[in-house]
N, C-alpha and C positions, 0 to 999 in steps of 0.2 A: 361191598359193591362200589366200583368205583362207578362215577356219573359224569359223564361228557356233556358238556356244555359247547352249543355254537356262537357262534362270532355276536350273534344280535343276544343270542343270551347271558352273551356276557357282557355286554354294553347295558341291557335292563337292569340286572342288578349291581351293577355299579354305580349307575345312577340309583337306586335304589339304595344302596349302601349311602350315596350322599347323602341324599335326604335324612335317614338317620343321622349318621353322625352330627349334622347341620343342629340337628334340633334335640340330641342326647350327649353330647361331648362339650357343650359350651359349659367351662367351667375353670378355663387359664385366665388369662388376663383381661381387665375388663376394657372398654371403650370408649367411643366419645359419640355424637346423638348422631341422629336421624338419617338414614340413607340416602340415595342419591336417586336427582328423579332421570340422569343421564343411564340410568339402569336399569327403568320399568319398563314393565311388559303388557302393561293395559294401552296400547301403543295405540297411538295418533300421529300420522305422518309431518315432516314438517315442511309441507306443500301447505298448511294450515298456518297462511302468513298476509301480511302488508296485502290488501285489494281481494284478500279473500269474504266469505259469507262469514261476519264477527262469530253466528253461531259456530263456525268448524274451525274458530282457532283455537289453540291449544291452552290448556287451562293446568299449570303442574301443582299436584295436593302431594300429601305423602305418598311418597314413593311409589307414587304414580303420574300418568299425564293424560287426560280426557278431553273430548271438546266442550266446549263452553255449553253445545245443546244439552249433553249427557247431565252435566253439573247441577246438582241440585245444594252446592254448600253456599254459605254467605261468604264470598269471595270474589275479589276483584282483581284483576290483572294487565298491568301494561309490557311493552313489548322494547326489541332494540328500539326500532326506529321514533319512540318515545319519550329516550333518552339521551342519546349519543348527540343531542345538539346543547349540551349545557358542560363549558367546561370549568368545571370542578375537579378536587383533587380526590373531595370521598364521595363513595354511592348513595352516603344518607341525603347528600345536598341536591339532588336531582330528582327525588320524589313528589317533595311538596309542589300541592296543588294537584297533582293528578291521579290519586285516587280517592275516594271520598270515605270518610270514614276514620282517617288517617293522619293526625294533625302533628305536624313537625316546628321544628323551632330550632335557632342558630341562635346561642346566648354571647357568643364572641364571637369577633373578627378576628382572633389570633390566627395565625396560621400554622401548619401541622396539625399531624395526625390526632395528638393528644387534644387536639382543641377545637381544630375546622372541620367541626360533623353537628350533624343536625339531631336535636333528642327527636323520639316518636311518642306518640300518643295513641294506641289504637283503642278508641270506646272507653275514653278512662283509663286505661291500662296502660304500661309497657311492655312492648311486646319482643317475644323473642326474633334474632335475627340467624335465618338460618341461610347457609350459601352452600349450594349442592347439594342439598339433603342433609346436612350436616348443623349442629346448632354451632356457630361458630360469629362471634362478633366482630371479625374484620373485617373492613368496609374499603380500606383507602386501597384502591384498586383501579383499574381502566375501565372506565364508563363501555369502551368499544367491546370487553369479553361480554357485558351483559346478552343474554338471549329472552330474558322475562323475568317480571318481580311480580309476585303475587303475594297478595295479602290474604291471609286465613283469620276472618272475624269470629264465625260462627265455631258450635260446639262439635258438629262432626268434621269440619277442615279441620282442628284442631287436635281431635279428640286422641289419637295416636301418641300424642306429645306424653302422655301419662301425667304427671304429676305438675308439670309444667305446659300445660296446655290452656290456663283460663284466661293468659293475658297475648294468645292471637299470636299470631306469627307473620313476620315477614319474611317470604321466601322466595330468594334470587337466585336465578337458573344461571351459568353460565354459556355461552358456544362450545357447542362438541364435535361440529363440522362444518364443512360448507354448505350452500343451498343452490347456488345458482350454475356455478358449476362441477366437475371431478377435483380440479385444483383452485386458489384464489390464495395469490398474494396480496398484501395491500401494509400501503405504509401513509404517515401520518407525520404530520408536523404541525405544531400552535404555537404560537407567540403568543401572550398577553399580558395587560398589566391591571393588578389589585388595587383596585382607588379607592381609599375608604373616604363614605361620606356622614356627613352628620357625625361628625368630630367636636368629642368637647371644644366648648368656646370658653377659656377662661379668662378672667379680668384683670388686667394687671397696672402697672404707672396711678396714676392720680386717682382713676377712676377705682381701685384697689383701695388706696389712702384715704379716701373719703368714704368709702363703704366702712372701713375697719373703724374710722372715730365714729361714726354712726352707731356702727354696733357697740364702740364702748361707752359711749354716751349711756345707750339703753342698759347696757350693762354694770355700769358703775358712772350713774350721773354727775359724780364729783369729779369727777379725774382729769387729767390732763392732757388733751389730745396725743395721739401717739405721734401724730404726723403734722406738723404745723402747717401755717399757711403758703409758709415760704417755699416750704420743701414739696405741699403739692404742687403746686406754679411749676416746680423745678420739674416737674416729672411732667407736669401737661406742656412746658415748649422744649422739654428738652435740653432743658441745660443741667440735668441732675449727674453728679460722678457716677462712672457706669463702675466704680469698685466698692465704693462707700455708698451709694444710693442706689443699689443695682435695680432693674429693671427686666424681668427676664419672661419669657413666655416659654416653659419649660416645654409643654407636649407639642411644640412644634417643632422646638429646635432638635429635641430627643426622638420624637416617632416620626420620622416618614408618612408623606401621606400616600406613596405608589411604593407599590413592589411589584419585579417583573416575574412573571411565568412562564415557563417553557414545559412545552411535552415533546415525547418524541416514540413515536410508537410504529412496531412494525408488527402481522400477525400473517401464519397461515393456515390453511383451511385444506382439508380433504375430504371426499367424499365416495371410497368402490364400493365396491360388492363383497368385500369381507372384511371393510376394515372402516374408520370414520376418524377425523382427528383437527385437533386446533388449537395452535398455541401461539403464543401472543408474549413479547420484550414490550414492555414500556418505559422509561425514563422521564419524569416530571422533576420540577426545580422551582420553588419558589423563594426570591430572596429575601431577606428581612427589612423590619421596618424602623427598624432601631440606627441612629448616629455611628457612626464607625470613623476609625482615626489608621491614617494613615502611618502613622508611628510604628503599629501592632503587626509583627509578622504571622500573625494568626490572626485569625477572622473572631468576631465579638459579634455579631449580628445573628437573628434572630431566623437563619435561614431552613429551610427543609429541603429534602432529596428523595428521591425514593427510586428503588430499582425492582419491578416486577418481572415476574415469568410465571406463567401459567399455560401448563400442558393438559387437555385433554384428548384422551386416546381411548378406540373400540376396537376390539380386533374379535373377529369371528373364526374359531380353529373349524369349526363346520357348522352344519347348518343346528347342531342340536346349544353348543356350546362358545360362550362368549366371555370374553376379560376384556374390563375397562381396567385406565390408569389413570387418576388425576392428579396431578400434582402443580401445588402450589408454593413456588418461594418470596420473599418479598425484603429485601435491605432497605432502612428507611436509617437515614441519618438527618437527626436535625439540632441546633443552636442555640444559646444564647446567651446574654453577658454573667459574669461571675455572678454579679448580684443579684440576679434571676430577673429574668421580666416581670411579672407580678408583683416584686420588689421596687423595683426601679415606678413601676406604673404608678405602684400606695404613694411614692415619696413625690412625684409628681403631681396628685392630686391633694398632699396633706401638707404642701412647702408652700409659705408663703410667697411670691413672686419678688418680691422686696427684699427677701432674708438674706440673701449674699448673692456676687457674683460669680461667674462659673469659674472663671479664674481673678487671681489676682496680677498687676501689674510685670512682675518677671516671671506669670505663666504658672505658679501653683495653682494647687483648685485651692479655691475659694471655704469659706463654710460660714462658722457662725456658733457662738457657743451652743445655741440649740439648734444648729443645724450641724454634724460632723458628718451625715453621710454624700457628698457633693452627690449632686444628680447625672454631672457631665461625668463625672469619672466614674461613677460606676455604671456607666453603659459602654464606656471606651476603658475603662483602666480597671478593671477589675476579675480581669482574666475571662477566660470563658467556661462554660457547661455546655458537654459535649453528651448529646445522647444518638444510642445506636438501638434500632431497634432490629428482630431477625423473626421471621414468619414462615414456618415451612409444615405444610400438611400436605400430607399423601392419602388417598383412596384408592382401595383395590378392589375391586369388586370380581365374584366370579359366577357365571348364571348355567345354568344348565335347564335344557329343555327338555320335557319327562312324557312326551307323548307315544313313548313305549308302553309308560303306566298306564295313562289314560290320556286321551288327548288334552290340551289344552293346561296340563301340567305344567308347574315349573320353579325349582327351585334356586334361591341363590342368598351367596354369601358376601358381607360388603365387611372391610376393615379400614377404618382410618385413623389418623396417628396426627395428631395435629399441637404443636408446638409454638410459643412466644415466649421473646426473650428480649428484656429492655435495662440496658443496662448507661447508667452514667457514670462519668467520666471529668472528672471537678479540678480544673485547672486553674483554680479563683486565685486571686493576690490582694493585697490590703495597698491600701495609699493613704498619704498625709494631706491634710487640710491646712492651712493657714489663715485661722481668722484673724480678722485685724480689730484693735485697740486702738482707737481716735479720743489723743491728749491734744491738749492745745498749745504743747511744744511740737509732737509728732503722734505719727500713728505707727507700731509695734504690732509684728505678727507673733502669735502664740499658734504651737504646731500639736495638733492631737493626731494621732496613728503613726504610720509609718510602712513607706512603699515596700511594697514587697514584691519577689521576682518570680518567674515560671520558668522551671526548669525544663529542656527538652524530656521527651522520653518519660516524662512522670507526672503523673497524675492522680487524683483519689477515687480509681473505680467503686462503681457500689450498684448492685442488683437490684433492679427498683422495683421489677415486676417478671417472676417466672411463671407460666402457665403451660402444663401439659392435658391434653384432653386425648384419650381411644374412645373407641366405639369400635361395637362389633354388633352385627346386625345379621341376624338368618331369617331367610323368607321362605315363604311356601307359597304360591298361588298357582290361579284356576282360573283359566279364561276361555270362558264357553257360550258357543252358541247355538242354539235350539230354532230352528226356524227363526219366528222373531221376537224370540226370548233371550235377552245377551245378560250372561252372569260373568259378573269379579270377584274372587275371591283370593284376598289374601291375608295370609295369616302371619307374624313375626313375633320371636324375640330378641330383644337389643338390652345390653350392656354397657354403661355408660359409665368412667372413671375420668373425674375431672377433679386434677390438683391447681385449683384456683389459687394459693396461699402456701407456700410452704414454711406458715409458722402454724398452719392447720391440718388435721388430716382430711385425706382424699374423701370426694364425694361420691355416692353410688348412685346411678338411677336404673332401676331395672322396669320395662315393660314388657306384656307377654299381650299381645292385641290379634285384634280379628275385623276387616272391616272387608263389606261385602258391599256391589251395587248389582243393583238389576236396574232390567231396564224390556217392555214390552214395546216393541216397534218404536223406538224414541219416543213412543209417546208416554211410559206410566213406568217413572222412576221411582227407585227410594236405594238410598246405602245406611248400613246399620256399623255402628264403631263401638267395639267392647274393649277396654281395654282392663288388664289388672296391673299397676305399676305400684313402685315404692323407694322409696329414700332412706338413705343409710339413717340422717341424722335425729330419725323420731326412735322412741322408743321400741325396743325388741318385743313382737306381739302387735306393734301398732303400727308397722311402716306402711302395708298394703292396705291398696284402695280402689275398689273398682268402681270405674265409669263410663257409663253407658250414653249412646247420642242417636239421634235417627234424625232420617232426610228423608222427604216425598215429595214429588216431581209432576206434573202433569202438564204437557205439552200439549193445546189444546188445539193449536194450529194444523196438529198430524191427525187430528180427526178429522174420516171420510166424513163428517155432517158440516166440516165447518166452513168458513165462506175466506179464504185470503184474498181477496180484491183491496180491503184499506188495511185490515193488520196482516201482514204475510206471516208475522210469527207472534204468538203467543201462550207463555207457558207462565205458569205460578209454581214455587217452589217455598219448602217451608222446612226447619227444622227444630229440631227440640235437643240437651241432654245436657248433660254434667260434666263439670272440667275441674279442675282445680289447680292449685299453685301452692309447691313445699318452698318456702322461704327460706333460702340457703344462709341469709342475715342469723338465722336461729341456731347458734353451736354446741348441738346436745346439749337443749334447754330442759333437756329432761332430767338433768343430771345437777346434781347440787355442786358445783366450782367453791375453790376455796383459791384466796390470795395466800402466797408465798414472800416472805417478807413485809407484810403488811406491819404498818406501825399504831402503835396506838393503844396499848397494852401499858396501864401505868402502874409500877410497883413501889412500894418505897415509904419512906416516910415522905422525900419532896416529890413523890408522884414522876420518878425520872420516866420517859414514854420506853417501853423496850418492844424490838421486833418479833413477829410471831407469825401464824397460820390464822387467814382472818375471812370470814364467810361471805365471799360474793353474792350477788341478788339471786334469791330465791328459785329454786326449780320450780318446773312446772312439770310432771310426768305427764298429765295429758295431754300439751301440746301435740296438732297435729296439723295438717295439713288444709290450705284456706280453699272453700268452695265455692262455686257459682254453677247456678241454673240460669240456660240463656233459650232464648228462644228468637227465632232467625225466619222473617217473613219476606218474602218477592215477590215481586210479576216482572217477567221480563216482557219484549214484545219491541218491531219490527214494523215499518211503515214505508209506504210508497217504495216498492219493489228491493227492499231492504237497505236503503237507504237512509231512513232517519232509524233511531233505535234509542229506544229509551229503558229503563231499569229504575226499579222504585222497591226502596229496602228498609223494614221496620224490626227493628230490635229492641228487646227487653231485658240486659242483664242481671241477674238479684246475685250479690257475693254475700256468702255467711261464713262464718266461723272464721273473720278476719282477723289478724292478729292486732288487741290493740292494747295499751296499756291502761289502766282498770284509773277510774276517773280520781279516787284517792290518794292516790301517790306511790303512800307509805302503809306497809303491814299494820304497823304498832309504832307507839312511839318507843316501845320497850323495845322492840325487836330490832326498829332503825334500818331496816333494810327496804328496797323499792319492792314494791311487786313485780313479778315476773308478768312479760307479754301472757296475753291470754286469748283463747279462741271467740269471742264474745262480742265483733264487729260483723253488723250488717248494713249494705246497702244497695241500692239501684242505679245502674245506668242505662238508659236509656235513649232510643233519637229513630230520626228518619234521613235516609240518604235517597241519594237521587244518580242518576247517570243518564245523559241525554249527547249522541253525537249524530251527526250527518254527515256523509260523504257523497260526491260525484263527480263521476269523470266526462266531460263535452271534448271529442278531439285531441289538442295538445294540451287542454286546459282541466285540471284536478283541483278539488280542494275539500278541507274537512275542518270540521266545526265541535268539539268536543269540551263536555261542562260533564262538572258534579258540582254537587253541594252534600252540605253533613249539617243536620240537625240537631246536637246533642245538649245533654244535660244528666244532672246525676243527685240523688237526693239520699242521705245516712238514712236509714230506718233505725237502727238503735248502736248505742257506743256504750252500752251499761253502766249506763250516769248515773251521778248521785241525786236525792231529792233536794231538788233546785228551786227555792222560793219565787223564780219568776221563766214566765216560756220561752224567753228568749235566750236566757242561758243556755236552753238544750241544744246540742248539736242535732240531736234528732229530727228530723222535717226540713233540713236545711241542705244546701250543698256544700258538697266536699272543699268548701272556700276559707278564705281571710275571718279571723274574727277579732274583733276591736271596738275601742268607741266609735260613738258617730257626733263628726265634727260639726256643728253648727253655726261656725263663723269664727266671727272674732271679738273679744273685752276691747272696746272702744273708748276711748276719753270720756271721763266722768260718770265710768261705771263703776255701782257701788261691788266690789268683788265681793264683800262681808254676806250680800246678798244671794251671792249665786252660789253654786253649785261647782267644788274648785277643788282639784289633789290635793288629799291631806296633805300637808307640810309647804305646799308651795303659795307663794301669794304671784296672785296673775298682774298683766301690767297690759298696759293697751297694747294691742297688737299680738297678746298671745291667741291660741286657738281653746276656743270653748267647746264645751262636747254637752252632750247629753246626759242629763241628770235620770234618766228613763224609772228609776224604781221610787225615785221624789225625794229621795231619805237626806237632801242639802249635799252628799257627798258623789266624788268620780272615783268608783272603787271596780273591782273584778264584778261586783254585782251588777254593774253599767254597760257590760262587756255583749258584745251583738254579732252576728251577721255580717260583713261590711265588704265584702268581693265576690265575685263568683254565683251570685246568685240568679244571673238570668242566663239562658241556654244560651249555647256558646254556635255562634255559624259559621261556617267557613267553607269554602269552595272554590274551584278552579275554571280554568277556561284555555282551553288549545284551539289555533288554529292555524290551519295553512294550507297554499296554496302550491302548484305549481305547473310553469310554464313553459313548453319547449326544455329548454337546459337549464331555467332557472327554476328555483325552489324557496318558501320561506315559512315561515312556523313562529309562531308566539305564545305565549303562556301567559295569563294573567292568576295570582294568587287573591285572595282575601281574608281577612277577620272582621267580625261582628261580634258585636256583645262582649266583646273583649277585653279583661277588666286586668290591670298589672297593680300589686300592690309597691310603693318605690320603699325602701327602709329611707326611713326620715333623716336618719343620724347622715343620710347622704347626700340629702336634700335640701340641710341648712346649713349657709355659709358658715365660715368661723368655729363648728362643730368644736374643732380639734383647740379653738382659738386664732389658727391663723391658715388653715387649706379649704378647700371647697368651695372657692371664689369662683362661681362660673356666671353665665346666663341664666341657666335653670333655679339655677339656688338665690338669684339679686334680682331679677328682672320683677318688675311689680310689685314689690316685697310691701308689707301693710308699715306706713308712715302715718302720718296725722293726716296728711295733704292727699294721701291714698284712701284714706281707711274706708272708703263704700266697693272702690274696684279692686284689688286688692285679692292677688291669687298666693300668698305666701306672706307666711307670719312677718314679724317683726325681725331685725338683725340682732345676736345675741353674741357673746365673744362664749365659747366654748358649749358646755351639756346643758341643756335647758329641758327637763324633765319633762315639763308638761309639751311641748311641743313634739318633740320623739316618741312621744307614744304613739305606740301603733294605731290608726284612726282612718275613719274613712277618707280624710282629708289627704292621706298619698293615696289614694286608690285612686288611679287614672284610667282612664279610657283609650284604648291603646288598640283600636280598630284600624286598619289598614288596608289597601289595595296596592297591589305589587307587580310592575311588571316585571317575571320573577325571568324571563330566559325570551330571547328574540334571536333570531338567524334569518339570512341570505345567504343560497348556495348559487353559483353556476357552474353547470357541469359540460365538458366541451365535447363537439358532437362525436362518435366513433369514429367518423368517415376521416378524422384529421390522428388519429391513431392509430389505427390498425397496422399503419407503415411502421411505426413502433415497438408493434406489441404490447400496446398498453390496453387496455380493456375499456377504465375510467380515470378519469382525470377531472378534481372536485374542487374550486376555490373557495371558502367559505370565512366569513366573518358573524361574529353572535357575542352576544353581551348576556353575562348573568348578573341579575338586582340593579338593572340601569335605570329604573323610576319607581319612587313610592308616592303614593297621595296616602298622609294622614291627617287627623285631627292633632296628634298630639305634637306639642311643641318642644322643641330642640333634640330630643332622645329619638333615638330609630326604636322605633315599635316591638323585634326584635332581640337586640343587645340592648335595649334601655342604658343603665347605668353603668356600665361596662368600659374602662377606658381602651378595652381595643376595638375600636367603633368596625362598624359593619360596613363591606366593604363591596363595591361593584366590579365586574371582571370585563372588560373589554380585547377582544379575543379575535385571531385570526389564522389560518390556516389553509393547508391543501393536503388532498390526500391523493392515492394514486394507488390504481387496483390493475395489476399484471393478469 
């Protein structure tokens, strides 16, 4: 019998047929992570903006978007207009301070991508960076595509991630339409320049001369000053030979202290009835900060570029069935001299200022028997390194609506393909030195190297970093409502293939999850998150792991009994479950590795070494995968007509089965090989956060007040130590901090050292630093060894505000840290270290003398390694709390009534500074980059934008 089917019958089971295959055919090529939340269908309008009620703005979790009322995860969220007044080149530099929880950090002032991003810290952890639902860590982007960044603390915002879920997420939404009208041009233009401040200060001329015989004096009291009397004098009026006596202030004359910036950006925006879309050309440019020489018909300097496009598109084919399109490309080229910045930067911290001139009399560079690398010539003369970076991911997504099946149905399939490719390009040349030889007939240059040339057209490419990432993600959900009962469900599995390394095999991550919310009249939430995920790189039998999270919600404001006159909203929310994190550092640890070519096989009668197959460290078959139990507490709540609004957040994280390496070292002494990482770390993080803002509008006149604060701290529970003769050896009870002696001053004239307490082998001399003898035994040994950073809770928090008037507009940010402890490495900290670099401020300034010895913030001067001083000790631990005005802007924007004749819409002139004031305690180093010689740097910034 044949069976006819009609038109709607055939549309049911063909969506029908999708859903199958969606969820019984995945088994081709695998993918790259997490879906897009430009896809969900747990839909929140985005009329849920800037002057709305905070509860109804939109809040995006996995592959979903809710209002802030419905939310019962530990997550927090800021928006465009939260960010777009700070210009930067990456999205990680625009966070800090505004949301809590969250603590970031800028370690260099370099510029580019590979350098100028800020790390994250979420709750102790690092956390993942995902853009579009996707896990993907490129950041250097246009501040303008942002549409929302939320942060996933807790264990059910997380909990989807599978195996990669304990260390939180940061997730940044892009623009995928317009809002205000059907079309929106707008274009964009900045000017600014990079001023770095709090720039090494280092020492140079006489006052160089006299420190260096100081330190030898201390270091060999016989000896014969290096710098006579004469020849200081000659250096302090200035009559010293600028080729034979040279005189040089290296990081001024070499680094720049401004670089200029340019963006230039234009974007559009749509918004009908079948289709949505936004895409956005940027062009940014920042110059370097490196000496450049006219000579070079190619550039040497230390410059960046970057060229974005980003297309997002929705097209509706009816009303059941919809395809998005995202795509992202990105050309970044950036700079710098042959000898590499980082190179050039050591030789200018480790060169004596003294040691030669940059050139010599008929204009060769300069050197010096123990100088042959000139500093001048290799930042101008030593060719350049060219890097090219290429960034293209695509997402496709395809959704079908199934309320033939049942209403409220719907499935859908998302694909993305995401690629990076960095490749350099080494155009370096070698050049001759001419040190000179001063007899007292004449003085004779002796020539070491030899200039070398760059040919057009060639160069020594080389693949510094390839990375391919898919994803492939199917969904199923269910979104229903029952009178006022509202259910979510949805269900996914996702395929994740990321070749991080191709001198590795590819990574797998599979999850197969289900996360539901209800919710009774807004007022009596909960969403429950199972998921079952696994990783290629554990053992076969042992990769899969399931973990389970829940959320409960009670909105107590929507109860008929309750009173809103002083709280208009008040709800409590709390969560509970398990996350964990597979450590991709681990490369089938399971697996016993053997070296190939390994030497050290000695045969023979004279024991000749011959090569062989030689046993790498130790497998570990049960390695597996690191866990945490977090538990995630709130109240949120709403005051004077929802006006002020505050948020109050307590968490508890415990991580077990961390990977740490076993406190003994070594197996055996027979066996000689290390122990493998083992699962056998625990500890707790913990803390309170806060969120508190205010807004109101009188007439032409608005303004808003917004703070957090983050309470945090973290304490080891056990590291499976050894039996340790004294408590303070245990890392257990302690924080995850610095451990070292603890510095107690300084051996001062006429101290018996015989008597004290002193590193074997070393005898102390007045001015060195004394430590604590803590176990009594006469000796400073690892038995001595303590606690000495990190140990009290760490604060920090933010502060937004602004205002605006008529057509003008302005906003400021303040940052801070408390409790904020930097450990400095010593070896950087003591002049002469090297014997003759590290002459700064920091390192001579109050250094302990005889005439010192009570004030007295730094040892004694020494010419090169001084053992006992470099140890690690509480004595570099500094206090390195700060206040920061991290971002400031003025807009004014001109009335319509002088546009419309135009056709321009808006029309916006703005000026705004990033990092333009810090107040700290700590002296000469930015709190920040510390020891870093590419100092940190502030952005003074100006622009207009213009909206058709």
């Amino acid at each position: 019998m044949i069976k006819i089917f009609t038109q709607q019958q055939k549309l049911f089971w063909a969506k029908r047929s999708f859903v199958i295959c969606l969820f019984t055919a995945i088994g081709g090529q695998a993918v790259a992570q997490q879906p897009q939340a430009n896809l969900t269908d747990s839909l929140v309008l985005d009329s849920m903006r800037k002057g709305s009620n905070p509860q109804n703005r939109h809040v995006d979790l996995w592959n979903r978007t809710i209002s802030k009322l419905r939310n019962v995860t530990g997550s927090a969220t800021i928006y465009s207009e939260d960010v777009n007044t700070t210009p930067v080149s990456d999205i990680t530099n625009v966070i800090s301070g505004r949301i809590s929880g969250l603590y970031s950090n800028r370690s260099s002032g370099r510029t580019g991508p590979m350098f100028d991003a800020s790390s994250f810290t979420l709750r102790g952890q690092s956390p993942l960076i995902v853009v579009d639902g996707v896990i993907r860590s490129f950041t250097s982007f246009n501040v303008d595509d942002i549409k929302s960044i939320t942060v996933l603390k807790d264990a059910v915002s997380t909990s989807m991630y599978g195996l990669r879920s304990a260390n939180g997420v940061v997730y940044i939404t892009t623009k995928d339409k317009s809002l205000d009208q059907p079309f929106e041009l707008n274009f964009n233009v900045q000017v600014g320049v990079l001023n770095q401040f709090r720039r090494p200060n280092f020492i140079n001329g006489a006052n160089y001369a006299e420190l260096y015989n100081e330190a030898q004096k201390n270091t060999f009291p016989n000896a014969t000053p290096a710098f006579s009397a004469a020849t200081i004098a000659a250096y302090r009026n200035g009559t010293n030979d600028p080729y034979l006596q040279p005189n040089n202030d290296w990081y001024n004359t070499i680094y720049k202290n401004n670089a200029l910036q340019k963006r230039y950006a234009i974007n559009a925006a749509g918004n009908g009835k079948s289709y949505r879309y936004f895409t956005s050309v940027e062009h940014l440019s920042q110059d370097g900060n490196f000496l450049t020489s006219a000579d070079n018909p190619y550039q040497t300097n230390n410059f960046y570029k970057r060229y974005n496009l980003r297309t997002n598109a929705q097209i509706d084919f009816n009303e059941d069935i919809q395809l998005s399109l995202n795509i992202f490309g990105s050309i970044e080229n950036s700079n710098e001299p042959g000898a590499t910045s980082s190179s050039i930067m050591s030789r200018i911290f480790e060169t004596s200022p003294l040691g030669y001139s940059p050139r010599n009399p008929d204009g060769t560079y300069s050197g010096s028997i123990l100088y042959t690398n000139n500093i001048l010539a290799s930042a101008v003369n030593s060719g350049y390194i060219n890097y090219n970076e290429r960034t293209l991911s695509a997402d496709v997504g395809l959704k079908f609506k199934l309320d033939d099946v049942t209403k409220g149905l719907w499935a859908k399939g998302l694909l993305s393909i995401n690629n990076y490719y960095l490749q350099s390009i080494s155009r370096t040349k070698t050049f001759a030195i001419f040190y000179p030889t001063v007899s007292p007939t004449a003085t004779t240059y002796t020539k070491v190297g030899s200039d070398g040339t760059i040919e057009a057209g060639k160069g020594d490419p080389a693949i510094v970093t390839q990375n391919k990432q898919t994803f492939f993600n199917g969904l199923l959900g269910y979104d229903r409502s029952f009178g006022k009962h509202n259910i979510n469900v949805l269900a996914s599995y996702n395929l994740t293939n990321l070749i991080d390394s191709y001198t590795q095999l590819n990574q797998l991550y599979n999850n197969a999850g289900l996360t539901a919310t209800y919710d009774f009249n807004k007022t009596y939430l909960a969403e429950l998150g199972l998921v079952y995920g696994s990783y290629n790189r554990y053992a076969p039998g042992k990769r899969w792991g399931f973990l389970p999270s829940v959320g409960l919600g009670w909105v107590i404001s929507n109860e008929a009994w309750y009173n809103k006159n002083t709280f208009n909203f008040l709800k409590l929310r709390g969560s509970v479950g398990q996350t964990a994190w597979a450590d991709p550092t681990n490369y089938y640890s399971y697996m016993q590795r053997y070296t190939l070519g390994a030497t050290g096989y000695n045969f023979g009668a004279t024991a000749s070494a011959v090569s062989g197959v030689a046993e790498s460290t130790l497998k570990n078959p049960g390695i597996t995968w690191e866990k945490a139990l977090k538990i995630d507490l709130g109240v949120e709540t709403q005051l004077f007509q929802n006006k002020l609004g505050v948020e109050l957040n307590w968490y508890t994280n415990k991580y077990y089965d961390e990977l740490i390496s076993p406190a003994n070292g070594y197996a055996s002494g027979i066996i000689g090989q290390s122990y493998p990482t083992v699962n056998a770390g625990k500890s707790r993080f913990s803390g309170f956060e806060g969120n508190i803002s205010f807004n109101n509008n009188k007439q032409n006149f608005g303004y808003f007040i917004k703070g957090n604060f983050t309470i945090a701290q973290n304490k080891i529970i056990s590291r499976q130590e050894g039996n340790y003769p004294y408590p303070w050896l245990y890392s257990a009870g302690e924080s995850t901090g610095t451990y070292g002696y603890e510095a107690i001053g300084f051996y001062q004239v006429g101290e018996d050292v015989s008597k004290t307490a002193n590193i074997p082998g070393f005898i102390p001399q007045p001015g060195d630093l004394k430590y604590a003898d803590l176990n009594g035994d006469g000796l400073i040994n690892f038995l001595d060894r303590k606690a000495i950073a990190g140990t009290k809770p760490l604060f920090f928090f933010g502060l937004n505000a602004g205002f605006n008037y008529k057509g003008f507009d302005f906003s400021a940010l303040l940052e801070g840290r408390l409790n904020r402890e930097i450990y400095y490495s010593a070896s950087q900290m003591l002049a002469f270290n090297n014997g003759y670099g590290y002459v700064l401020d920091y390192t001579t300034e109050n250094r302990w003398t005889p005439q010192n010895a009570t004030q007295a913030t730094l040892p004694r001067l020494t010419l090169g390694a001084n053992t006992n001083n470099e140890q690690t000790s509480s004595f570099w631990v500094k206090r390195a709390d700060y206040i920061r005005l991290k971002n400031i802007e003025i807009g004014y924007s001109f009335p319509g009534k002088f546009l419309k004749k135009a056709k321009i819409s808006k029309v916006r002139i703005f000026v705004n500074a990033y990092n333009p004031l810090t107040w700290t305690k700590l002296d000469y180093l930015d709190p920040e980059t510390g020891l870093s010689g590419f100092a940190n740097y502030r952005i003074l910034n100006g622009g207009i934008s213009l909206q058709l």
